[in-house]
C-alpha positions in Angstrom: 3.3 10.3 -20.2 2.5 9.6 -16.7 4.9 7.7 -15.0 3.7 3.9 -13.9 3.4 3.4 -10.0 5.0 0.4 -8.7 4.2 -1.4 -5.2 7.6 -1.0 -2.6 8.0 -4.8 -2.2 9.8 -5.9 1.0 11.2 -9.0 2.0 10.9 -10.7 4.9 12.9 -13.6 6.8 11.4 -15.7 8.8 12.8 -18.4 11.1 10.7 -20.9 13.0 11.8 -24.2 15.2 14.7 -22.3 16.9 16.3 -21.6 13.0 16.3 -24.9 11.5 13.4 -23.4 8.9 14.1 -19.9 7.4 11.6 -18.4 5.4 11.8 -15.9 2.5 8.6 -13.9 2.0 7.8 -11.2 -0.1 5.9 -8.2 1.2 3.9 -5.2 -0.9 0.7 -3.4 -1.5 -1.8 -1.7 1.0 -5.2 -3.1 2.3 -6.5 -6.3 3.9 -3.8 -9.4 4.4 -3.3 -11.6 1.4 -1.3 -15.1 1.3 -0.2 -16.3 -2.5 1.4 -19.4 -2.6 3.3 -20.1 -5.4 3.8 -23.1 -8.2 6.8 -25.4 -8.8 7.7 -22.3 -11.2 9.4 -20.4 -8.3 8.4 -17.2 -6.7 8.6 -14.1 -8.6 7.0 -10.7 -8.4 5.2 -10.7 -11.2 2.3 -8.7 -12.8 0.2 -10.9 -11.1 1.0 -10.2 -7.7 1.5 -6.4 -8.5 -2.2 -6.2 -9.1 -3.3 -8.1 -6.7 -1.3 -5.6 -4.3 -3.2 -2.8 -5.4 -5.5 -3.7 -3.1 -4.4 -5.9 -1.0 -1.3 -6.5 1.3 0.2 -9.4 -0.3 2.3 -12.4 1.6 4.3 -14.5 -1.0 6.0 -17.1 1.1 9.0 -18.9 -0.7 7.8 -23.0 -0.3 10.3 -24.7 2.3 13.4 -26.0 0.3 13.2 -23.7 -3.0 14.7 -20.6 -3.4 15.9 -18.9 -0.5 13.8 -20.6 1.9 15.6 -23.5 3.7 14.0 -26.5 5.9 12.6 -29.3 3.7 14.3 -32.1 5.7 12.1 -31.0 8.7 8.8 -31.7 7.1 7.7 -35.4 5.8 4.2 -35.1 3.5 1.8 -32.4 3.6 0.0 -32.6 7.3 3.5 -31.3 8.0 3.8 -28.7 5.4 0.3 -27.5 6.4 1.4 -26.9 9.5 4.0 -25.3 9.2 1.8 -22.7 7.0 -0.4 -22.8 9.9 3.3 -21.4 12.1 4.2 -19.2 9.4 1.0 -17.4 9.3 1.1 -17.0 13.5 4.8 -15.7 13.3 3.0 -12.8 10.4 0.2 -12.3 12.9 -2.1 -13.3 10.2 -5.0 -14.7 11.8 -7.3 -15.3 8.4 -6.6 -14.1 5.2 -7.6 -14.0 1.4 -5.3 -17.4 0.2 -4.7 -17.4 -4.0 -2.4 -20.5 -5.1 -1.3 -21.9 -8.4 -1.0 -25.5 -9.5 0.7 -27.1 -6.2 0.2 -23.5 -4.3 -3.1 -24.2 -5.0 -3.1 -27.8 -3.4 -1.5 -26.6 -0.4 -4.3 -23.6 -0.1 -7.3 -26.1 -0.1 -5.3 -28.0 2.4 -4.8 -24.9 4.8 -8.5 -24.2 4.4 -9.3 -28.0 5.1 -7.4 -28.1 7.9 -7.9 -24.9 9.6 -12.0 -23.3 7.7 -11.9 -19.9 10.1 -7.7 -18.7 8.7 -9.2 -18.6 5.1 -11.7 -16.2 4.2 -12.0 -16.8 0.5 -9.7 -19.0 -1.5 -8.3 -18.4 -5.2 -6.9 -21.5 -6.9 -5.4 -21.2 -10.8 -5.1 -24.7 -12.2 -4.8 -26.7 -8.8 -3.4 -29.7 -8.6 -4.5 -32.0 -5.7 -7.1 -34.2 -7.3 -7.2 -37.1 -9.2 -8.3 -38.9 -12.2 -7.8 -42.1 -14.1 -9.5 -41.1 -16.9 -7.5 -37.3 -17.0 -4.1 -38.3 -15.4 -2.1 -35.1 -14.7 1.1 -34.7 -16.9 4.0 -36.5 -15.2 5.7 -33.2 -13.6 9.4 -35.3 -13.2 9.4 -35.4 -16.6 9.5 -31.8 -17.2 13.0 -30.8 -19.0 15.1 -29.7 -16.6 15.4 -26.2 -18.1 11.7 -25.6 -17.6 11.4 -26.4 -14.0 14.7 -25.4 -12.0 16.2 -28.5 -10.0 15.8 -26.8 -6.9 12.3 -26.3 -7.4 11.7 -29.2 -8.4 13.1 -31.2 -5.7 11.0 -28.8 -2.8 7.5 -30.2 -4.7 8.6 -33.8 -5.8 8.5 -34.2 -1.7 5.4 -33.9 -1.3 3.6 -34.9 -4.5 5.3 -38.2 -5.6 4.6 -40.4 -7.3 1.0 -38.3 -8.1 -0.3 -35.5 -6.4 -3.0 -37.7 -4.5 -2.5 -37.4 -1.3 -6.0 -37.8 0.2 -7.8 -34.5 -0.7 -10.5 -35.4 -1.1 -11.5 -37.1 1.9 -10.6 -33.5 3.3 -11.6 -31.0 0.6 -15.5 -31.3 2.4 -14.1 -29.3 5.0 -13.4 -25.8 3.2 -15.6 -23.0 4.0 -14.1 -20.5 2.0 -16.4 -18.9 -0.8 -14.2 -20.2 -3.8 -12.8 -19.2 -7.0 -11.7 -21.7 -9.6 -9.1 -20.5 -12.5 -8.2 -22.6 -15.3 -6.9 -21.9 -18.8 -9.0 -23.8 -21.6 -5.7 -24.8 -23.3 -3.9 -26.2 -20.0 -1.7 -29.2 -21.2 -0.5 -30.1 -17.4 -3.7 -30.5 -15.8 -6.5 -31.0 -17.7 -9.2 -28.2 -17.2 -11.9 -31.3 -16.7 -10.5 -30.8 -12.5 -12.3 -27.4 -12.4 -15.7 -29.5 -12.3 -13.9 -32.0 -10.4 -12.9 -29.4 -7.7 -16.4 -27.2 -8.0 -18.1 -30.3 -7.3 -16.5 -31.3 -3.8 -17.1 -27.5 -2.2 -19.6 -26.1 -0.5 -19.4 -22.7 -3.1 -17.3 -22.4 -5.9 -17.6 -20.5 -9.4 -15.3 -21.6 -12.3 -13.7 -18.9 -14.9 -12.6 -20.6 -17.9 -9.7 -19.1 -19.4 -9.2 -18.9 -23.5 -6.1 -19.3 -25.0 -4.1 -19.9 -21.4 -2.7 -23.1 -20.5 -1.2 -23.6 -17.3 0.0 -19.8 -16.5 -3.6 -18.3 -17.1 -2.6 -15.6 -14.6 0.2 -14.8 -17.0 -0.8 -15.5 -20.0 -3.9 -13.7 -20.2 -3.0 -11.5 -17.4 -5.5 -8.7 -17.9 -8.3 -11.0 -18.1 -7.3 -13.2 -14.9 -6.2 -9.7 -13.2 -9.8 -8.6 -13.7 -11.8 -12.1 -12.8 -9.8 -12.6 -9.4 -9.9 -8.6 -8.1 -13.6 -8.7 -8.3 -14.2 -11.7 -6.8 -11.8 -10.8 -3.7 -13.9 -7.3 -3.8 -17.0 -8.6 -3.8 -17.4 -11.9 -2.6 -18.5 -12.2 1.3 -16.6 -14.5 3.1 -18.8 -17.1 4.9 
């Protein structure tokens, strides 16, 4: 049996405002830049990104204050995390790139391509939070057991999301560009799947892929499927 080839993954620390942010990123795979940005899960390299770096060159920044990645204080609400991404991608040299994000990832991708439409060529969001509705509130996230949802972790999203993750979206969402692609799992207990119409309906181009048997880890929990769906829409989709 054929051995199976794994992608070198580097890592990468970058400090910005002379030190007082120091950023963990994780480098791998070969072709055009691509930025993941990860959920209040933590950063792994997991199948997920492995197949995305068969074909890309994948960034997977750590979010300021989980993990490694130090810095939090410096950074109030989400104009200031957004920038900062904007920094982060000038100190890669990463003038656009591909963006995928999960759940608050996600939220902080359609920011970045509100705030800045030419850095983001096309935009993958799994189960995105961001939005909001009365009539499908998003599960409370604080009240997550504690061994589901590290404390560290926890704290680095709770900064920018409390009390709900409304933070003015969409008064900005109008803004992205980006050709995007909308992920959800059917079964999604944390944010109700009803937000991928809710999303597709504020941007300019959007497709939805429904997810069976997923809930909030679609990329992981029908990884082959999700794999398949976000490859060839990176492949084949023309950036606008």
């Amino acid at each position: 049996m054929a051995a199976v080839e794994t992608t070198a993954v580097s890592e990468r620390i970058v400090e910005l405002r002379e030190g007082r942010m120091v950023t963990r990123v994780l480098v791998g795979g070969d072709g055009p830049p691509l930025l993941y940005l990860h959920g209040a899960g933590g950063l792994f390299w997991d199948p997920f990104l492995e197949a995305l770096a068969t074909r890309f060159t994948v960034y997977a920044p750590e979010h300021p204050g989980s993990g490694q990645s130090v810095g939090l204080e410096e950074l109030r609400d989400m104009w200031d995390l957004v920038l900062y991404y904007n920094d982060l991608l000038d100190a890669l040299s990463l003038p656009d790139v591909d963006v995928v994000g999960h759940s608050f990832g996600g939220m902080v991708a359609v920011e970045l391509a509100a705030n800045n439409p030419n850095r983001v060529r096309r935009l993958v969001l799994i189960a995105p939070i961001g939005l909001w509705r009365d009539d499908a509130p998003i599960a409370d996230i604080a009240g997550i057991a504690p061994e589901r949802l590290p404390e560290l972790i926890l704290a680095s999203i709770l900064h920018f999301i409390w009390p709900i993750p409304d933070k003015g979206l969409s008064r900005r969402i109008h803004r992205v560009q980006a050709p995007t692609l909308l992920v959800w799992g059917q079964q999604d207990g944390l944010v109700p799947p009803v937000y991928a119409d809710e999303f597709a309906s504020r941007l300019r181009s959007a497709e939805i892929s429904l997810v069976d048997d997923a809930g909030h880890l679609p990329q992981l929990e029908q990884g082959d499927v999700v794999r398949e769906r976000v490859l060839a829409f990176l492949t084949t989709t023309t950036p606008t």
